[in-house]
C-alpha positions in Angstrom: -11.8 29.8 -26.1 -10.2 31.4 -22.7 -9.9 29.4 -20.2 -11.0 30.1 -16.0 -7.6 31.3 -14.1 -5.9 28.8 -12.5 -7.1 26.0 -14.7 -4.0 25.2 -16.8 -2.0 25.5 -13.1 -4.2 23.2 -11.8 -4.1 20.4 -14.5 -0.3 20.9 -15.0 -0.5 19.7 -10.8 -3.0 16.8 -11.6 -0.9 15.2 -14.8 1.9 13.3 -14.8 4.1 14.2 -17.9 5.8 10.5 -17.4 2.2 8.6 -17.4 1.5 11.0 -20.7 4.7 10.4 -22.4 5.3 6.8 -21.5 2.2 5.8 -23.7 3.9 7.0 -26.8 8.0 5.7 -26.0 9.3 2.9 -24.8 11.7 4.1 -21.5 15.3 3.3 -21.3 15.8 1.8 -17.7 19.4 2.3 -17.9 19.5 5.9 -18.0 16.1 6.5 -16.4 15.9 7.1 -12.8 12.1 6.6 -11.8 12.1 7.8 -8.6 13.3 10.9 -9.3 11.1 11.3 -12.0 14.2 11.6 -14.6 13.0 9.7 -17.5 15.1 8.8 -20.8 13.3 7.4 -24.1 14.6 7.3 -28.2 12.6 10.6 -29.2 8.8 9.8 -30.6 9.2 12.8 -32.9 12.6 11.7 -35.1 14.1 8.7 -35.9 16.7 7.7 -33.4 17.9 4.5 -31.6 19.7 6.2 -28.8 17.6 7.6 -26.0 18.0 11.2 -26.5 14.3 12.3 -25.2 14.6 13.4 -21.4 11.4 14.1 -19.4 11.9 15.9 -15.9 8.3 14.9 -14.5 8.8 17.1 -11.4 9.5 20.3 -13.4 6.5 18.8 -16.2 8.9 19.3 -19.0 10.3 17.7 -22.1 13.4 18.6 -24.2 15.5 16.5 -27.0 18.7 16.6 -27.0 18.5 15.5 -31.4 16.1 17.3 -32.9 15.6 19.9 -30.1 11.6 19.5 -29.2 10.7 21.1 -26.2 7.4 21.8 -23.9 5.0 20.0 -21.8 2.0 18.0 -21.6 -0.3 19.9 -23.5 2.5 20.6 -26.6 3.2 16.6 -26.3 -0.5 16.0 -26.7 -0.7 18.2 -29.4 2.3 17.3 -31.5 1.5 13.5 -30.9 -2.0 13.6 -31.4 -2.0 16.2 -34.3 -4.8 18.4 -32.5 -5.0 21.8 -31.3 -4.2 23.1 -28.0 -8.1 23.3 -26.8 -8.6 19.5 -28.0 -5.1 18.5 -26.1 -6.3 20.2 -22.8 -9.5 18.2 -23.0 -7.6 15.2 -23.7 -5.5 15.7 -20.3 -8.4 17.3 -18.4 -10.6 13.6 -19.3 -7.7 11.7 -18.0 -7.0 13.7 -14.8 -10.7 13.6 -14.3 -11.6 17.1 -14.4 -14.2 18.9 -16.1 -13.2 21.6 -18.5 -15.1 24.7 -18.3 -17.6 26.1 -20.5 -16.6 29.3 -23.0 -16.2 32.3 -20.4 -16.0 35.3 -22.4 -15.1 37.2 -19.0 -11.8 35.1 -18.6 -9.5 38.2 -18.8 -11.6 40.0 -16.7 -11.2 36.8 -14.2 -7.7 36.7 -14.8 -7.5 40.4 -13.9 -9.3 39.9 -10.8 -7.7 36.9 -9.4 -4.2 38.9 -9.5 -5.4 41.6 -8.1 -6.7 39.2 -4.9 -3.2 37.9 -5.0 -1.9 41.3 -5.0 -4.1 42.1 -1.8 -2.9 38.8 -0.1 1.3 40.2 -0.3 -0.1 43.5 1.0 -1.3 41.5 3.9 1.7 40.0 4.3 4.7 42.7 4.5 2.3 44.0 7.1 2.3 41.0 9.4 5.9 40.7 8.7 6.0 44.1 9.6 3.9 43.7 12.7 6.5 41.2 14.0 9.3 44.2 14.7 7.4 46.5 16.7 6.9 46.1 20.2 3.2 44.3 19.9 5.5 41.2 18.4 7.7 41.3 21.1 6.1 38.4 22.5 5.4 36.5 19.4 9.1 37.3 18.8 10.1 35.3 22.0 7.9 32.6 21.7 9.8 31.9 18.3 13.2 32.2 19.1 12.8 29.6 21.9 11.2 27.1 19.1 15.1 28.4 17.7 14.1 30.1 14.7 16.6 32.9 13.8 15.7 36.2 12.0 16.9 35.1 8.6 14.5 31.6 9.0 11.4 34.4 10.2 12.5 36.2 6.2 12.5 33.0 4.5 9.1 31.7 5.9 7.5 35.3 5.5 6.4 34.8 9.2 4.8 38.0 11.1 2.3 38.7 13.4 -1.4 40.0 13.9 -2.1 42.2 16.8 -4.9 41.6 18.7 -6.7 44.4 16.8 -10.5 44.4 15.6 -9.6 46.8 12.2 -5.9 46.5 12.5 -5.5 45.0 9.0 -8.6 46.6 7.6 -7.4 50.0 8.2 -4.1 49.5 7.3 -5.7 47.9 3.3 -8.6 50.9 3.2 -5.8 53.8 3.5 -3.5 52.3 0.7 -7.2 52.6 -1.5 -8.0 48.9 -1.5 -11.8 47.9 -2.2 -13.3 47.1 0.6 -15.1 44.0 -1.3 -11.8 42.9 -2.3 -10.4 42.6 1.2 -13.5 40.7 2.1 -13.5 38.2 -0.2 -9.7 37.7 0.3 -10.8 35.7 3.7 -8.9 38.7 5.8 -12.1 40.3 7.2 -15.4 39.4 8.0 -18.0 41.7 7.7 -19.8 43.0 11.6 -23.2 41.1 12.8 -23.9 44.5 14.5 -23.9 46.9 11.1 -20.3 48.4 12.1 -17.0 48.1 10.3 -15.8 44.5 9.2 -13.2 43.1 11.5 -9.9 41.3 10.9 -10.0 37.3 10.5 -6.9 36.7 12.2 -6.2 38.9 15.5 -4.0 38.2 18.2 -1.6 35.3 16.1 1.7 34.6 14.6 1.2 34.1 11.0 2.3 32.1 8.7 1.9 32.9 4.7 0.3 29.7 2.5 1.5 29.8 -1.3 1.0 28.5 -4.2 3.7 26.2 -6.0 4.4 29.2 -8.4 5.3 31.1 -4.6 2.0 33.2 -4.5 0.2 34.2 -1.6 -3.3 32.6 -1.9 -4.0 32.2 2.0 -2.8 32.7 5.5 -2.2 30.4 8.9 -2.0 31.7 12.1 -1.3 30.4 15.6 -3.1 32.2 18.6 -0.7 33.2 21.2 -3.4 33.5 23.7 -3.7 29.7 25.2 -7.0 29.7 26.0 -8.0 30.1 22.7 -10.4 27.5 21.4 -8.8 27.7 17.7 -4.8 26.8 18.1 -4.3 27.1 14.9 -6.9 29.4 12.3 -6.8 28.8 8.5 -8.0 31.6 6.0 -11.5 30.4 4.8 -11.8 29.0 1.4 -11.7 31.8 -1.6 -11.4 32.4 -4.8 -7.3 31.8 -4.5 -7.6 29.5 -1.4 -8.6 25.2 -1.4 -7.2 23.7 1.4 -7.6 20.1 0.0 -6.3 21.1 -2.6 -3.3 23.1 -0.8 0.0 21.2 0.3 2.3 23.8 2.9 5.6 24.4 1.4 4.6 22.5 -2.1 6.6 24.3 -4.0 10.3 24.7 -2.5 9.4 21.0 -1.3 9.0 19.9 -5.1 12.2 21.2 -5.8 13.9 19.8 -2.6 12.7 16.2 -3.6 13.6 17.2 -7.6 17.5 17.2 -6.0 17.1 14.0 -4.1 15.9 15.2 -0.8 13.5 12.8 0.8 9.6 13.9 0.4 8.2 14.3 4.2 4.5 15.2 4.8 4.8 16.6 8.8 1.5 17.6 10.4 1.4 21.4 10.5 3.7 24.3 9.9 6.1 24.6 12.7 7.4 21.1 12.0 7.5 21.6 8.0 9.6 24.7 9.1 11.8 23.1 11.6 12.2 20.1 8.7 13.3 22.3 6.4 15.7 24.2 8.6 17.5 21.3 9.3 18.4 19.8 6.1 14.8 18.3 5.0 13.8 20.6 2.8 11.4 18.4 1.1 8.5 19.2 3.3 5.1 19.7 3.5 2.0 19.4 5.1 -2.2 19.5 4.8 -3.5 22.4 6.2 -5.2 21.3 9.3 -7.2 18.7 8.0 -6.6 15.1 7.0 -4.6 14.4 3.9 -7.4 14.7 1.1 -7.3 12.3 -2.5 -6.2 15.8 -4.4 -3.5 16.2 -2.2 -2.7 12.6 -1.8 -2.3 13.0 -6.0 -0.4 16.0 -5.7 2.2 14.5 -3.2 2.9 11.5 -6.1 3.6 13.9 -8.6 6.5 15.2 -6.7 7.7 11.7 -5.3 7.1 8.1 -6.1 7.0 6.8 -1.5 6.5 10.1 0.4 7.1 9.5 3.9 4.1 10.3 6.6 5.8 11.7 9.6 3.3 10.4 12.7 3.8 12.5 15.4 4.4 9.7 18.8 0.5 9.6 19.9 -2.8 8.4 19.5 -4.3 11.2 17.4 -0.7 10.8 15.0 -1.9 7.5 14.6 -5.6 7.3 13.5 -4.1 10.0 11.3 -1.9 7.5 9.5 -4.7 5.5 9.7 -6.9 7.5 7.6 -3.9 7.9 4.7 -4.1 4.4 4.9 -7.5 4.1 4.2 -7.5 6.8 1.5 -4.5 5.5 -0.3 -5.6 2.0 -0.6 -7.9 1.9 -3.6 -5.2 4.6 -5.1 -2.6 2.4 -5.3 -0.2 2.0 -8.5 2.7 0.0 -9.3 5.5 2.0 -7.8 3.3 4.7 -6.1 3.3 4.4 -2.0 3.9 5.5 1.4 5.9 4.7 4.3 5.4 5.8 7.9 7.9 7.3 10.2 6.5 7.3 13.9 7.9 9.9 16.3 8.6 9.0 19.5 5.6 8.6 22.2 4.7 12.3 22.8 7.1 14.1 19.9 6.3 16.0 16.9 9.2 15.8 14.0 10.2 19.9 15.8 9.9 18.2 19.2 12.3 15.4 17.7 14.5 17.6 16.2 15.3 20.0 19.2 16.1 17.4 21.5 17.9 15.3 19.3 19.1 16.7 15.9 18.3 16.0 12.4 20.4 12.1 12.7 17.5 11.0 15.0 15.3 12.1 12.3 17.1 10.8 9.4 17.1 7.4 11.7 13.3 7.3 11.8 13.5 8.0 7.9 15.6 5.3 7.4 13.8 3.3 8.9 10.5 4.3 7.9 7.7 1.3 7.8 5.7 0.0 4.3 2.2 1.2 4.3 1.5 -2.7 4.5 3.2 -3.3 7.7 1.4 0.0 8.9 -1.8 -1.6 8.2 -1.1 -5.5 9.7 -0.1 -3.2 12.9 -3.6 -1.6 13.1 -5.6 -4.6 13.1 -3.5 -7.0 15.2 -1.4 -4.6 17.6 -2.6 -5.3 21.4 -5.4 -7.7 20.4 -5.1 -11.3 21.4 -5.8 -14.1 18.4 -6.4 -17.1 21.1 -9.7 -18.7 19.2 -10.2 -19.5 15.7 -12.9 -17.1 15.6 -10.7 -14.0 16.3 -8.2 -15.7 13.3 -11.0 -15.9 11.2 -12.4 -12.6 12.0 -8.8 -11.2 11.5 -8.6 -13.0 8.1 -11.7 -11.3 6.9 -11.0 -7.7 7.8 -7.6 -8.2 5.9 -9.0 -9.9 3.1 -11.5 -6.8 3.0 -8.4 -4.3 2.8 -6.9 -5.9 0.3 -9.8 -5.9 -1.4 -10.1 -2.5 -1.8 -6.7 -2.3 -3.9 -7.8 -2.1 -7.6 -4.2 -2.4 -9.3 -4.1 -6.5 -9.4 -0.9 -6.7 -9.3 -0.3 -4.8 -5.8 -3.2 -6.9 -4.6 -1.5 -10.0 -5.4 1.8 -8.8 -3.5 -0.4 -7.1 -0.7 -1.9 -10.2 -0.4 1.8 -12.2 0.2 2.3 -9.6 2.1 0.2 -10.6 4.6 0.4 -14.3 4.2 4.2 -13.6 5.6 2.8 -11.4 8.4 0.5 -13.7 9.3 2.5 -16.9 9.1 5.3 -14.8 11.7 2.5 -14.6 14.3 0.6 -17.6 14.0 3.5 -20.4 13.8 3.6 -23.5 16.0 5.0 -22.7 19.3 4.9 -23.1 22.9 4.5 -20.8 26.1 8.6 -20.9 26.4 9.1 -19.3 22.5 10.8 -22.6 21.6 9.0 -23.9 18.0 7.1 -27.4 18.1 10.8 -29.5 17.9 11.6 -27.2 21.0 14.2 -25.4 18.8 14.1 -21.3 19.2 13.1 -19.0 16.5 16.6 -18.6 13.9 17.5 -21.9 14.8 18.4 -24.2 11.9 16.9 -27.5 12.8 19.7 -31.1 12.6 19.3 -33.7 10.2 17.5 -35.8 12.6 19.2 -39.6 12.7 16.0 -42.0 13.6 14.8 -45.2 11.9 12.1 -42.9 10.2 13.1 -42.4 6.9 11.7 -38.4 7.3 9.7 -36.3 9.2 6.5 -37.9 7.0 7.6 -41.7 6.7 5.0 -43.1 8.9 1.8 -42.3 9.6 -0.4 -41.6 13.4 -3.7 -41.8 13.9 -6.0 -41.5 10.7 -3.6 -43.7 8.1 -6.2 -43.0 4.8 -6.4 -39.7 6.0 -2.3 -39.1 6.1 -1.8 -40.7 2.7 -4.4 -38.3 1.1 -2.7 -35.2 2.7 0.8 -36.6 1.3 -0.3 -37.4 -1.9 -1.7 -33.6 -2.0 1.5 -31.9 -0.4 3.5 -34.1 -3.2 1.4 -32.6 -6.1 1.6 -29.4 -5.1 5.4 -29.4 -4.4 5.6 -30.6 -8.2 3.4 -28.1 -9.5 3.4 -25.4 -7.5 1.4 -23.1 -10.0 -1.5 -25.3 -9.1 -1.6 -23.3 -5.5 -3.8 -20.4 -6.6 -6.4 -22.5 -7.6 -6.2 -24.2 -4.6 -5.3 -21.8 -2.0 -9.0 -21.4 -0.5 -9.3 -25.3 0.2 -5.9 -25.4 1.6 -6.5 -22.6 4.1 -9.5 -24.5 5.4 -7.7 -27.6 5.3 -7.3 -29.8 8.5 -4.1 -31.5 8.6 -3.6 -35.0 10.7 -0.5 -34.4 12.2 2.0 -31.5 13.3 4.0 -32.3 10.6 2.0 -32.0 7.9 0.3 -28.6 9.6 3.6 -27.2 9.6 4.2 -28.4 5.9 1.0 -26.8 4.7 1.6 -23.4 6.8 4.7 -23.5 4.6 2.6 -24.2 1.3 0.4 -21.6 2.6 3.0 -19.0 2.9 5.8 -19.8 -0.3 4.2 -21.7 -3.0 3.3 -18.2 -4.8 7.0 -17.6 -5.3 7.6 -20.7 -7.2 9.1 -23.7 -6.9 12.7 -23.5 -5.9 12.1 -21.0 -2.8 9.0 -23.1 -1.9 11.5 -26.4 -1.4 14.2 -24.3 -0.4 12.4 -23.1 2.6 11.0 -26.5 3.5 14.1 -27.9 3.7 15.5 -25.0 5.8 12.7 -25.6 8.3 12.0 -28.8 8.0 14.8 -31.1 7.0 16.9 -31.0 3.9 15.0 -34.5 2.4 12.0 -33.3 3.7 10.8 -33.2 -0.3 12.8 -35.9 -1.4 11.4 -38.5 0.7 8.3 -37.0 0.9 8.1 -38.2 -3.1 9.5 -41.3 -2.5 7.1 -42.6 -0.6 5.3 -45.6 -2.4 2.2 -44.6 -2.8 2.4 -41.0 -3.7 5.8 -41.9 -6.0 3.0 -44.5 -8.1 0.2 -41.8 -8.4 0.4 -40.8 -12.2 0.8 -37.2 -11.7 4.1 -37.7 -9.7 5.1 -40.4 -12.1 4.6 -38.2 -15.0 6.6 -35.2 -15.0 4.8 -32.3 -16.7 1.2 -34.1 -16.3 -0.6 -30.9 -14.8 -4.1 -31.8 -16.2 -3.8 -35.5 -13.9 -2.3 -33.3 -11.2 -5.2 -30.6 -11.1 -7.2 -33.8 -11.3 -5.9 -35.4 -8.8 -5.1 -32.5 -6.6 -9.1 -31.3 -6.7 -10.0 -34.8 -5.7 -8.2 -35.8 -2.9 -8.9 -32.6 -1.3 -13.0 -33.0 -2.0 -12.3 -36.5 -0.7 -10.6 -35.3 2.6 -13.3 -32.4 3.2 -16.3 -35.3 3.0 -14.5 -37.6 5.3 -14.0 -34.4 8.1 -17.2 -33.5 7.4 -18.5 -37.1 8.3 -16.5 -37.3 11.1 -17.8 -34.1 12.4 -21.6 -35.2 11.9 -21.0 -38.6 13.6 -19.6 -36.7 16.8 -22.6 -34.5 17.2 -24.4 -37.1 16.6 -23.0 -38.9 19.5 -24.0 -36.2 21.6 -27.2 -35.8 20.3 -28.3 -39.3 21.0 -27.0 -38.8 24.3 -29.5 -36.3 25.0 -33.1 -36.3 23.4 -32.2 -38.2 19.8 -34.9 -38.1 16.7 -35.4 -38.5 12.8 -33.2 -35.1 12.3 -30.0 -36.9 13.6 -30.7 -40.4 11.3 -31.0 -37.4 8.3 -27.7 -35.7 9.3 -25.7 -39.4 9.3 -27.5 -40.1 6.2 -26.8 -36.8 3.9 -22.9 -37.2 5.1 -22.2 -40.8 4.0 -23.7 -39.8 1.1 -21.6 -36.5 0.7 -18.9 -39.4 1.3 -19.5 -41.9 -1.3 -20.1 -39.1 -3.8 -16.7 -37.8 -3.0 -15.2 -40.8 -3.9 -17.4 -42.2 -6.1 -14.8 -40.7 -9.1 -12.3 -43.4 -8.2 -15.1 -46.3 -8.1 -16.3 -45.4 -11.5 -12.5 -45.5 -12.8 -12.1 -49.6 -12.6 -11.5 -50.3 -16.1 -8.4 -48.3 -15.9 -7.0 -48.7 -12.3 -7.1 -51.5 -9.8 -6.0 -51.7 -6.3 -2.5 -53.2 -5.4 -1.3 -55.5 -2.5 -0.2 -51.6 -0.5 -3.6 -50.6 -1.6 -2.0 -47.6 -4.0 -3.7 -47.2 -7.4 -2.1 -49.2 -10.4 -2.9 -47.9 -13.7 -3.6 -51.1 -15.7 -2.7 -50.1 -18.9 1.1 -49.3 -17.2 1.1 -52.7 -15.6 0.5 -54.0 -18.7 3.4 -52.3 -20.9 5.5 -53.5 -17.6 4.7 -57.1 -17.7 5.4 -57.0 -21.5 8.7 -55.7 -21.0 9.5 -58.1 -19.0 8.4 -60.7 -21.9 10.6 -59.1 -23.9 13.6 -59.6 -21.5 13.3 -63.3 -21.1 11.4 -62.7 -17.7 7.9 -63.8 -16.9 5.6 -62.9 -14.4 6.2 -66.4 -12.4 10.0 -66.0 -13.3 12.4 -64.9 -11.1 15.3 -63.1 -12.0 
């Protein structure tokens, strides 16, 4: 079966020989370098223990340096899978989601054709190149050596000119003999509304050649040097040869570039791809006058694991980044990303690079942003978060986002991510930027000398409802693989006093990372025996899941019913002070209801410890005492000489 031209070019683009290999070998991280796509393995195909089998993804090819196997995707698929070449490319063409075509007995014929389009399209450009020199380029001429692009640059880039000619092109391609049609459906004329002679697509423009990564011409971009134009910029229209969502400027010197360790850049159009790549960037590229499509956005991780989006320094730069942003979400995989390097206001990467050199650019580079803090600038930048409503409206649109990422394990981070974020701009502080102990941000806070034990020794206000947050904070310190479970309730969670707000804003923000960095940073911000006294307390140190180290069942037990318990009691409280207003005004039956279906909510909530008697009974401190433990104490002490009415 022949296959459509281009086909095998364009799954080759849409497979990653890593992803294809990697199923089969087990990678050896020492000598593999993933971002470069250099990847070492023991060979699948001999016995070996060494890792012998290197894989260049960027190039697409394999070799072994044992047994001497060589070739690419569609040979590994074949060798691996014992099938034959047709079976192989369906394989590869199911996983990169394309559709493989039907038998086309005229496939040579296409084949034929498409080369000689491609043929037509250089033709095209040694004239524009040659258009450049004579005296209707001057201009054009000018116009790029004050953008400071020297004669050899205009030979590297192919870049020439169009006159401002209606059949300038067209008669030039009709006296060398070529087809009329085939001009046409190049994209280089369009035929007249008014029955004459086509005319020429691009008139009056400095051109710039589009190529395929194998370096063919398939298409042409040109820049009007009339400005007044309505078009700046004029892209050939789509053709056999020519998708521009599929088409990255520069892809395939760029995939080289990045193959040597040069950083992968995606600029905005093709005067700063140029300028990039004149000045030491050569790993370049850029969509073709639209926004960067999925294809492309697929295309760009083949060549580098975290290209970096070059935002030109104003507002349309930026709802450009914002549409990657939205486009790459759902894409997501572990280790494929972007960054975001914003111009300054009013600068293009050419703009930046003329009046400052390539080290302000490599600064901006350096210093590119994560996609994630990209996306936390979006929703909160300029906007004011004053009422609980605009922090919950926040939270939602950022829970959405994150929702969209379908790799779990890059929503998980995402969602720390923006726990951190959040956490920086919603801490306690006042109007002067001092935190609530009037300390400034950075500042390590004194062991504080007071006749309180710690920061949580004694309670204000609500006493039941302190010990219950206590006992919870406890639990969760000692287990804190418990928090996912109970993240939700402790986000809605109302705490009693600063302290403990601050505590749970801590919980909030570190008890995913486990337990050491969870105490490490309480007792940076709050105290270093924040946790130790905090557990010491009498009546969380004689609940059973603090006294039994390893208990998580009691503690999950415990932890889901003081937290039910303290919900009820808020919601009570909450019902009683409408209530007090309602009765102030016109009261009725619905506000007797309301009181009525909260106690209840109440004793339901704590019903669990009621119905638990014949195992626990209330000491003098009014803590829980398991019985059977008091028991087995006051035996003990039998067994020592010591009675209950003894004294020691």
């Amino acid at each position: 079966m022949s296959l459509p031209p281009g086909f095998l070019d364009e799954l080759r683009t849409r497979t990653s020989l890593t992803q294809v290999v990697g199923k089969k070998v087990m990678w050896d991280a020492r000598k593999s370098n993933q971002g470069k796509g250099d990847m070492w393995a023991p060979c699948p195909f001999h016995q070996e223990k060494t890792a012998s089998f290197h894989v260049d993804d960027r190039k697409g090819y394999y070799y072994c340096f044992g047994c001497h196997a060589k070739g690419d995707a569609i040979s590994f698929v074949r060798e691996t899978e014992n099938v034959d070449f047709m079976e192989a490319v369906k394989i590869l063409a199911a996983e990169a989601g394309m559709q493989v075509p039907e038998r086309d007995p005229q496939a040579a014929q296409k084949a034929d054709r498409r080369q000689q389009l491609i043929d037509v399209m250089e033709l095209a450009a040694k004239h524009f190149r040659m258009q450049l020199k004579t005296g209707a380029g001057a201009a054009a001429r000018e116009y790029l050596e004050r953008r400071g692009l020297s004669e050899d640059a205009l030979e590297r880039w192919g870049i020439g000119f169009a006159p401002d000619a209606w059949q300038g092109l067209w008669d030039h391609l009709t006296d060398k003999g070529i087809d009329a049609q085939m001009i046409l459906d190049c994209g280089l004329a369009k035929p007249s509304q008014k029955g004459g002679k086509p005319y020429d697509t691009f008139r009056g423009r400095i051109m710039f050649p589009i190529r395929d990564p194998r370096g063919r011409c398939i298409a042409f971009g040109g820049r009007a040097m009339d400005p007044n134009d309505n078009a700046k910029y004029l892209n050939s229209p789509e053709t056999e040869l020519f998708d521009k969502s599929r088409t990255l400027y520069n892809h395939g010197p760029a995939r080289e570039a990045a193959g040597k360790g040069k950083p992968l850049i995606v600029a905005e159009g093709y005067m700063d791809v140029i300028a990039l790549s004149e000045a030491g960037f050569g790993a370049s590229v850029a969509p073709l006058g639209t926004a960067v499509t999925e294809h492309q956005l697929q295309m760009l991780w083949r060549v580098a694991d975290e290209p970096i989006v070059a935002l030109d320094g104003d507002t349309a730069g930026l709802r450009a980044a914002n549409r990657v942003i939205d486009l790459a979400l759902p894409m997501l995989e572990a280790g494929k990303s972007l960054r975001f390097a914003r111009m300054p206001e009013g600068q293009d990467p050419d703009d930046l690079l003329r009046a400052s050199g390539p080290p302000a650019v490599q600064g901006l580079l350096d210093d590119a942003l994560p996609m994630v803090q990209l996306l936390w600038q979006r929703e909160t930048e300029g906007r004011n978060f004053d009422s609980p409503e605009r922090r919950a409206s926040l939270d939602k649109v950022m829970r959405n986002k994150v929702s969209e990422i379908k790799d779990p394990s890059i929503r998980h981070h995402y969602g720390q991510a923006i726990k951190d974020l959040r956490w920086a701009l919603f801490r306690p502080q006042n109007v002067s930027g001092a935190n609530r102990s009037g300390r400034r941000p950075g500042m390590r806070e004194p062991v504080r000398a007071t006749t309180r034990s710690s920061m949580l020794a004694a309670a204000q206000g609500d006493v039941e409802t302190e010990l219950r947050e206590a006992v919870i904070f406890a639990i969760l310190l000692r287990y804190p693989d418990l928090f996912p479970e109970f993240e939700a309730q402790l986000e809605d969670m109302t705490c009693s006093t600063p302290d403990h707000l601050a505590l749970r804003e801590l919980v909030l923000r570190y008890a995913g990372l486990g337990q050491e960095t969870l105490e490490y940073h309480i007792e940076q911000t709050l105290g270093p025996q924040t946790v130790e006294s905090l557990c010491a307390r009498p009546h969380v140190a004689l609940i059973p899941a603090i006294r039994r180290a390893g208990d998580e069942g009691m503690a999950r037990q415990t932890l889901s019913e003081e937290l039910t318990k303290l919900e009820a009691a808020h919601g009570l409280k909450a019902e009683i002070s409408e209530a007090a207003e309602d009765i102030e005004g016109l009261a009725d039956e619905t506000v007797t209801y309301r009181l009525s279906e909260a106690t209840s909510a109440q004793h339901q909530a704590v019903r669990s410890l009621q119905e638990d008697q014949a195992e626990y009974e209330i000491g003098p401190n009014g803590a829980a005492v398991s019985r059977a433990e008091k028991d087995d104490w006051n035996r003990l002490l039998e067994n020592i000489g010591l009675s209950k009415g003894s004294k020691a």
